[in-house]
C-alpha positions as YAML, in Angstrom:
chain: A
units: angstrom
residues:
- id: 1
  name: UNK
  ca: [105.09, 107.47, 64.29]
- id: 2
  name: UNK
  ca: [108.78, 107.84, 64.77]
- id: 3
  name: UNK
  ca: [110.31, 111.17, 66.00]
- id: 4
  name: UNK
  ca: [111.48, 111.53, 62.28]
- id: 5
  name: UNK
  ca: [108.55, 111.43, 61.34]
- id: 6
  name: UNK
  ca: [106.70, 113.49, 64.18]
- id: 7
  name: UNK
  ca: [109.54, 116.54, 63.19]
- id: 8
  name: UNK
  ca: [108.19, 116.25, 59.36]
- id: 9
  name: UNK
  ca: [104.68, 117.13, 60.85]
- id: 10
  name: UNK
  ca: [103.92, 120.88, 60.46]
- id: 11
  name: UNK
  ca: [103.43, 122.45, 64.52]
- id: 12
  name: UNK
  ca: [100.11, 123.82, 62.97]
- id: 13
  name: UNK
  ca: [98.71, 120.68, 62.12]
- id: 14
  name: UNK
  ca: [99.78, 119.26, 65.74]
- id: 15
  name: UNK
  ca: [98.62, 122.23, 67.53]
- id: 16
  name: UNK
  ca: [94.90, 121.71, 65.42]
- id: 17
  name: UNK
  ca: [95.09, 117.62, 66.27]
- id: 18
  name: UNK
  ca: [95.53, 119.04, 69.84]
- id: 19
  name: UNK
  ca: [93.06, 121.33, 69.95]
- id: 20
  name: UNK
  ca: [90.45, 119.52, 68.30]
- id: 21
  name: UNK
  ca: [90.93, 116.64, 70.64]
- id: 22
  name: UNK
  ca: [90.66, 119.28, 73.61]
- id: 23
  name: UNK
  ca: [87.42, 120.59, 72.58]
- id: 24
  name: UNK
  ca: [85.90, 117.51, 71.95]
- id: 25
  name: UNK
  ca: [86.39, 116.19, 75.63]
- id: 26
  name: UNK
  ca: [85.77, 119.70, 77.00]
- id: 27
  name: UNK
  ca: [82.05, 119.08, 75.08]
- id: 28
  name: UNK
  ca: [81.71, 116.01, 76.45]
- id: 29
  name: UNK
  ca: [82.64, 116.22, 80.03]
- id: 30
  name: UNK
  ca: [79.69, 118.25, 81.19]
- id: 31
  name: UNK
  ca: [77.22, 116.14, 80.68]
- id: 32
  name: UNK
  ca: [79.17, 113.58, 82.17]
- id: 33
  name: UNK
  ca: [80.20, 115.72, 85.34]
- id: 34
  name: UNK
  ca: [76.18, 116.76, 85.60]
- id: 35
  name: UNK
  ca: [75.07, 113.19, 85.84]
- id: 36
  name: UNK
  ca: [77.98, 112.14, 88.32]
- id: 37
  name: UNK
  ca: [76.93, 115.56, 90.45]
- id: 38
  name: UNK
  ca: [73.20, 113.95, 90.70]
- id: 39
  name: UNK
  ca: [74.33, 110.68, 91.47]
- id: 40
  name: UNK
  ca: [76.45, 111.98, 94.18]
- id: 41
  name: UNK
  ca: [73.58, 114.01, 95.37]
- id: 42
  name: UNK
  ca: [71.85, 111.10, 95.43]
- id: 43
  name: UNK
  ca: [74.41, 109.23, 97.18]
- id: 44
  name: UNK
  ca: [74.94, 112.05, 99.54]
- id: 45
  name: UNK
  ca: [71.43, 111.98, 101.01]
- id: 46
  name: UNK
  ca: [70.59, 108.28, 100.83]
- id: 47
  name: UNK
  ca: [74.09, 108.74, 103.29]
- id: 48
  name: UNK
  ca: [72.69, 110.97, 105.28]
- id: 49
  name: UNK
  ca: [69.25, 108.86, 105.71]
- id: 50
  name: UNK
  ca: [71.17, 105.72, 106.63]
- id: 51
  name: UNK
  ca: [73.39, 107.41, 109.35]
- id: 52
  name: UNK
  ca: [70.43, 108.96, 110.95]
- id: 53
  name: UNK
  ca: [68.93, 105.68, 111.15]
- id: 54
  name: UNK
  ca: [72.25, 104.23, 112.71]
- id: 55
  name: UNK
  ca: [72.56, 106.82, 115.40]
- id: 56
  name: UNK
  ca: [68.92, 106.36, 115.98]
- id: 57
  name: UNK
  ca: [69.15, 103.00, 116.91]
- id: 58
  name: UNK
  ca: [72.80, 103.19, 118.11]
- id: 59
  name: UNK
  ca: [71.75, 104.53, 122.13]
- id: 60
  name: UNK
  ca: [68.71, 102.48, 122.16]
- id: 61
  name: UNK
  ca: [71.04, 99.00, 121.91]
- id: 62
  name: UNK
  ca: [73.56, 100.63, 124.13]
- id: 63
  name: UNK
  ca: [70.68, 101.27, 126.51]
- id: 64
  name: UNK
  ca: [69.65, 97.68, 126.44]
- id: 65
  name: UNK
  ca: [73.17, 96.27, 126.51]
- id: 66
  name: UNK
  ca: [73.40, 97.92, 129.82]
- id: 67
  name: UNK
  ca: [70.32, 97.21, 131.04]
- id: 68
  name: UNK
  ca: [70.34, 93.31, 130.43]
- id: 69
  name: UNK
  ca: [73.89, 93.66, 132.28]
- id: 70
  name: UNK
  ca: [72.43, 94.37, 135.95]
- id: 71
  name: UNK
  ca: [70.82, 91.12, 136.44]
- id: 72
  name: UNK
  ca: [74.82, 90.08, 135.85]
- id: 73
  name: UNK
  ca: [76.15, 92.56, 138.54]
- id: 74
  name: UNK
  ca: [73.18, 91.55, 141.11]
- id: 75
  name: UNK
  ca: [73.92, 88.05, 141.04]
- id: 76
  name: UNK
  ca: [77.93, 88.03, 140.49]
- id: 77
  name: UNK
  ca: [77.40, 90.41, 143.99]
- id: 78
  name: UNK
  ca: [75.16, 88.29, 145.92]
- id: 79
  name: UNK
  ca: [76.91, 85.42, 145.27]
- id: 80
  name: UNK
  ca: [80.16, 86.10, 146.33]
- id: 81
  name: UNK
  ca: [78.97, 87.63, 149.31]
- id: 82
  name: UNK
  ca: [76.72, 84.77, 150.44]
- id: 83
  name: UNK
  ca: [79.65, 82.36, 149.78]
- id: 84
  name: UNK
  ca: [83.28, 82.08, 149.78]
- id: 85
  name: UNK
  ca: [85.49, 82.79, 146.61]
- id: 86
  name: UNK
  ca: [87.03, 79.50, 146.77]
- id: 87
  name: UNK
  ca: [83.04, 78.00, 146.13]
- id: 88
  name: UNK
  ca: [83.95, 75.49, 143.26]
- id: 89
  name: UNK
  ca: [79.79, 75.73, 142.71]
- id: 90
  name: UNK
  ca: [80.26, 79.08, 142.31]
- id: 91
  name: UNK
  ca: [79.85, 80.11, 138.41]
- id: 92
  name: UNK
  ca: [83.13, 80.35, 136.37]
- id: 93
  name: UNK
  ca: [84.23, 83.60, 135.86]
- id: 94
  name: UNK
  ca: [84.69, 82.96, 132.02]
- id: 95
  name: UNK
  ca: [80.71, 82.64, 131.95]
- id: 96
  name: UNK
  ca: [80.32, 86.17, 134.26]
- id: 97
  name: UNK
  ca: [83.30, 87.76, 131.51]
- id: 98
  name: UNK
  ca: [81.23, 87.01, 128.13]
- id: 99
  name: UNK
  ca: [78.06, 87.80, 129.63]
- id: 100
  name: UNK
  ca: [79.62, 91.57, 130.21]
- id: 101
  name: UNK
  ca: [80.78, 91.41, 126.46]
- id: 102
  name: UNK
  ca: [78.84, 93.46, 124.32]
- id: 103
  name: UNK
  ca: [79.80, 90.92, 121.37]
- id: 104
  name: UNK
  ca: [77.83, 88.31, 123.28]
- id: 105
  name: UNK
  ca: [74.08, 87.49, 121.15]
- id: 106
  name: UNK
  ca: [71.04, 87.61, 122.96]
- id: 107
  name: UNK
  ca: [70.84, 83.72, 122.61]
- id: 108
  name: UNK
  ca: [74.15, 83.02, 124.19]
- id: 109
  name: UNK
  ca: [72.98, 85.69, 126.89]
- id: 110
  name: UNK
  ca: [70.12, 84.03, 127.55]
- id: 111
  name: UNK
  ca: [72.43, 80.18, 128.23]
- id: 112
  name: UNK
  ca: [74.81, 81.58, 130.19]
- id: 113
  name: UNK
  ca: [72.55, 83.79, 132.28]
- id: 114
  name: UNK
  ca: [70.05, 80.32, 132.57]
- id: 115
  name: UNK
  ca: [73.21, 78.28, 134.12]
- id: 116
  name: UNK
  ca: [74.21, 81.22, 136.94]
- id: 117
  name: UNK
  ca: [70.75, 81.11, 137.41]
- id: 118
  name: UNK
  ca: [70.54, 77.85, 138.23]
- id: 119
  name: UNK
  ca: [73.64, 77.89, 140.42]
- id: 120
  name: UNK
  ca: [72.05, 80.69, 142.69]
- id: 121
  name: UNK
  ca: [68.94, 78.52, 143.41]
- id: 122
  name: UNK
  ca: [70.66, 75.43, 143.83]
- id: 123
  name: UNK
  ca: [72.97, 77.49, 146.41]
- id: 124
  name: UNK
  ca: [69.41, 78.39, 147.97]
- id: 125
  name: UNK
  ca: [68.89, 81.45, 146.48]
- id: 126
  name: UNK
  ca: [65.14, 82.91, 145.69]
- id: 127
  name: UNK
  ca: [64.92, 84.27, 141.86]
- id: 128
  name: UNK
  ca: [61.78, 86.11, 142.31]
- id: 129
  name: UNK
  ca: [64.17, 88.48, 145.19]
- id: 130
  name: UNK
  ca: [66.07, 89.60, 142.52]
- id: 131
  name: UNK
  ca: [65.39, 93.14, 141.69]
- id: 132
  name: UNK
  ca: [66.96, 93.16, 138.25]
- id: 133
  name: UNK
  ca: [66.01, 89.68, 136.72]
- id: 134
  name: UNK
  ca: [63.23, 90.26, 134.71]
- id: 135
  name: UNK
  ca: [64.31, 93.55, 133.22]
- id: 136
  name: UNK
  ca: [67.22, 91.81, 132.27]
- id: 137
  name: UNK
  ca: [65.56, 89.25, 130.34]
- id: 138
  name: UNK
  ca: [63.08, 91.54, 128.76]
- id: 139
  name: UNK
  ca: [65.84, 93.86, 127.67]
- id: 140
  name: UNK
  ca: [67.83, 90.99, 126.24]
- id: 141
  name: UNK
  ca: [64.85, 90.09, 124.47]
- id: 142
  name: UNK
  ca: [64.13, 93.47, 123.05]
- id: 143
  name: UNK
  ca: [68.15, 93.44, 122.07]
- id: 144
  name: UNK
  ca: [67.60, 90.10, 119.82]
- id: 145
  name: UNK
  ca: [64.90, 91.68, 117.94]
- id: 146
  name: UNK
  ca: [66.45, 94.90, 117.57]
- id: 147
  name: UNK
  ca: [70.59, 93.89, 117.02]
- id: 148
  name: UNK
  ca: [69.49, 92.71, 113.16]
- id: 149
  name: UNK
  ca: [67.96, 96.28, 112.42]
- id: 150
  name: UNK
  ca: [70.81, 97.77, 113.93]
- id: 151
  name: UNK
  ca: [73.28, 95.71, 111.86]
- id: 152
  name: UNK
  ca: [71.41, 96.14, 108.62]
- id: 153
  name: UNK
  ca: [71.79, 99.94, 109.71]
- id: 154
  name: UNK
  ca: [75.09, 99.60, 109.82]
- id: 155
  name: UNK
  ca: [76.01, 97.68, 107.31]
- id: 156
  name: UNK
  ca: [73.28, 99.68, 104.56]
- id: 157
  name: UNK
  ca: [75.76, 103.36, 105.80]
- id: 158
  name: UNK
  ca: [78.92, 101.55, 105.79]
- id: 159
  name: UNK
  ca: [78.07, 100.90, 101.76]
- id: 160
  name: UNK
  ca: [76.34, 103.61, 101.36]
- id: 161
  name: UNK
  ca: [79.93, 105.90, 102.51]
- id: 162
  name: UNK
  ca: [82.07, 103.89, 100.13]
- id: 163
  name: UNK
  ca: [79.53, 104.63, 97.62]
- id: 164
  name: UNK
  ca: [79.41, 108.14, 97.68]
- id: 165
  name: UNK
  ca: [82.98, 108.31, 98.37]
- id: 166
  name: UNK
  ca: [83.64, 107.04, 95.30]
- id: 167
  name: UNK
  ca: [81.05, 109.02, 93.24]
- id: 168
  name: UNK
  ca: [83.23, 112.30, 94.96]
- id: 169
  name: UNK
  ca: [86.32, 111.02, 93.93]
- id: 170
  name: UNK
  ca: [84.91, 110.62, 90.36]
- id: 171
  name: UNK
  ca: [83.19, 113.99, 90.34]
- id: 172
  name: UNK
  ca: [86.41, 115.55, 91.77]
- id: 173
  name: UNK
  ca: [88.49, 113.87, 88.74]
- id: 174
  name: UNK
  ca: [86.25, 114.60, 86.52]
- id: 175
  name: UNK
  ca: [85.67, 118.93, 86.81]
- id: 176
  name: UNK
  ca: [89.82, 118.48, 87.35]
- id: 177
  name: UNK
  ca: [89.71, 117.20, 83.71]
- id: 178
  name: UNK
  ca: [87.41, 119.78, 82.73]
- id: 179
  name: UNK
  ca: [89.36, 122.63, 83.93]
- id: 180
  name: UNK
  ca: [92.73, 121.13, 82.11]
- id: 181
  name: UNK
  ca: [90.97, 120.69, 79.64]
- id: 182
  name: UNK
  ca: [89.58, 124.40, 79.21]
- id: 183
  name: UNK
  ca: [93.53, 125.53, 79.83]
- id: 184
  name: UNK
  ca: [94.56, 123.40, 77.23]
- id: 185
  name: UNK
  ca: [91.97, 124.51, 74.54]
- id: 186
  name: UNK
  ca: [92.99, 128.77, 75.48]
- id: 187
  name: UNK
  ca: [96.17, 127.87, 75.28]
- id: 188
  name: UNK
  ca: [96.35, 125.90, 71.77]
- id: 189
  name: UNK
  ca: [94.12, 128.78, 70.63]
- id: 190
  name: UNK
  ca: [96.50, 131.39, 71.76]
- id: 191
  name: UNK
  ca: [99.43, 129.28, 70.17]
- id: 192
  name: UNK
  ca: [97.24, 129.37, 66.44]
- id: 193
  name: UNK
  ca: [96.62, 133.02, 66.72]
- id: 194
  name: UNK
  ca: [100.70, 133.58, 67.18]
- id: 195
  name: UNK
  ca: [103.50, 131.74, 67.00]
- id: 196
  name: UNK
  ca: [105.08, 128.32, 68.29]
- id: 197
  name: UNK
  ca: [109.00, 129.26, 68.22]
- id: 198
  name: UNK
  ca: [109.37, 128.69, 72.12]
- id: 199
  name: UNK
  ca: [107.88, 125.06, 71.27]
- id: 200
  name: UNK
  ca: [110.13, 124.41, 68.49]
- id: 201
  name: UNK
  ca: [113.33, 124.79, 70.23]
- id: 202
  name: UNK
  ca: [113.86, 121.57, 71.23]
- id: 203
  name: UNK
  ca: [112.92, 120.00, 67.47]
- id: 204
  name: UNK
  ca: [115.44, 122.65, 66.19]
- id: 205
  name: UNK
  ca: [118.07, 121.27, 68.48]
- id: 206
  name: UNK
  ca: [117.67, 118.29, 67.18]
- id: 207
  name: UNK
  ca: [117.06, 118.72, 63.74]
- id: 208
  name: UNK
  ca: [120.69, 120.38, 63.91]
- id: 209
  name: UNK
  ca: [121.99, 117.09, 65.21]
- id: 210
  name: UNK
  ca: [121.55, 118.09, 68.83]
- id: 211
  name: UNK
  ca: [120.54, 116.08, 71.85]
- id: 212
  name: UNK
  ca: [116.88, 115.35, 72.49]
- id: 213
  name: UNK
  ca: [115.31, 117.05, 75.26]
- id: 214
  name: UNK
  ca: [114.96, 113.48, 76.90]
- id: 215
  name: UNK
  ca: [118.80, 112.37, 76.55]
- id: 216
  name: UNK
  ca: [119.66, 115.85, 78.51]
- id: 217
  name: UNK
  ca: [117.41, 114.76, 81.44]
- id: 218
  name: UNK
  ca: [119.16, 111.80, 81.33]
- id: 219
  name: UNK
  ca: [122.15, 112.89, 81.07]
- id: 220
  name: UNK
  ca: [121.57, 115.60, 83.81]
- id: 221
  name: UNK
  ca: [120.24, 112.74, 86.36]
- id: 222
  name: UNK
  ca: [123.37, 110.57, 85.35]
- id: 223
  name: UNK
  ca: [125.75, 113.37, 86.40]
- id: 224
  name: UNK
  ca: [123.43, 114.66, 89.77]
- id: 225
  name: UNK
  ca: [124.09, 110.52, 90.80]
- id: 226
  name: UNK
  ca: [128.03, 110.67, 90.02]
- id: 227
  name: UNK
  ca: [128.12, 113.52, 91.99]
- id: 228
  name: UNK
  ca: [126.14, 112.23, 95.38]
- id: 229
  name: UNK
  ca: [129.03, 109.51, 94.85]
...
C-alpha cells in the first residue's frame, strides 16, 4: 500500500483494523502469559532445589580439599627441615604447587602424593609417624567419589539459572505486551467514540502538498548536523 493509497483509506476504517488487531492479541496473551508464569514457577523452584543441593555439597568438598592438604604441609615441613634446600632428592616444588591446587583430581593427588612419599622413605623417613597420612588419603578418596556429584550439582543450577532466566525475560515481555496492548485498545476506543483531527494533521499537510512528517525529521536532523559544523 502506497501512502496514496493509505491517505484514500477512511481514519475509521484504520482506527477499527487497529483496534481489532489490539483486541485480538490482548485475548490471546493471557493464556500465553499464565502458562509462561507456571513454567517459570516451575523453573523457579527446580532453581531453588538445585542450589540447595550445590551449597550442600559445596563446604563438604571444601572440607575435604583441606583436609587431604595436611598430609602435603606435614611432609613439605619435615622434609626441609631434616635436609637442606639445596637436596636435589628433595621433591620438586612444581609437584608440592599442584598438589595445593584445588583444580588437581583425586587421581593426580593420589601420583603425586605416592612419589613425595616415596622420596621421604627413601630419605629414611617412617610413613606410619606421620600424623596426617592416612586422613589425607581417605579424604582424597571421599573427594573422588564426591567431586562428580558436586559437578553434576553445579552444572544441573548453572542450566537450571539460564533457564529460568529466560522464562523471566519472556514473562516480563510478555505482561509488557499485554499492558500496551490494553493502552492501545482504550485508546482506539476513545478515538471511535470522538474524533481523529489531531491524527489527521499530518495527512492534511500533505494532502495540501506539504512535507511528510518524515521529510521534516529529516530535514530537522540535516540542519541540527550543519549547525554542530
Amino acid at each position: 500500500m502506497t501512502p496514496e493509497d493509505l491517505l484514500r483509506v477512511e481514519p475509521v476504517v484504520l482506527a477499527k483494523l487497529i483496534l481489532h488487531k489490539r483486541e485480538r492479541i490482548a485475548l490471546s496473551l493471557p493464556n500465553t502469559i499464565e502458562a509462561i508464569a507456571e513454567q517459570k514457577h516451575m523453573a523457579e523452584k527446580i532453581t531453588r532445589q538445585s542450589r540447595n543441593k550445590k551449597e550442600d555439597l559445596e563446604p563438604k568438598v571444601n572440607n575435604l580439599l583441606k583436609e587431604r592438604l595436611t598430609i602435603v604441609n606435614e611432609l613439605t615441613g619435615k622434609l626441609h627441615s631434616d635436609h637442606p634446600s639445596t637436596d636435589r632428592s628433595l621433591p620438586d616444588v612444581d609437584i608440592i604447587q599442584q598438589l595445593l591446587t584445588k583444580e588437581t583430581t583425586s587421581e593426580e593427588f593420589a601420583k603425586r602424593l605416592s612419589t613425595i612419599i616415596q622420596t621421604y622413605q627413601q630419605l629414611g623417613g617412617d610413613i606410619e609417624g606421620l600424623v596426617h597420612y592416612k586422613s589425607s588419603i581417605k579424604a582424597n578418596n571421599a573427594l573422588a567419589e564426591l567431586t562428580n556429584e558436586f559437578d553434576l550439582a553445579k552444572n544441573h543450577w548453572n542450566d537450571s539459572e539460564i533457564h529460568r532466566r529466560k522464562l523471566e525475560s519472556k514473562f516480563t515481555k510478555m505482561s509488557s505486551n499485554l499492558k500496551d496492548s490494553d493502552t492501545s485498545i482504550q485508546y482506539w476506543q476513545k478515538k471511535l467514540s470522538t474524533n481523529f483531527d489531531d491524527l489527521l494533521i499530518d495527512a492534511k499537510r500533505v494532502a495540501a502538498g506539504g512535507l511528510s512528517s518524515r521529510q521534516i525529521l529529516r530535514n530537522n536532523k540535516r540542519n541540527n548536523t550543519k549547525r554542530r559544523r
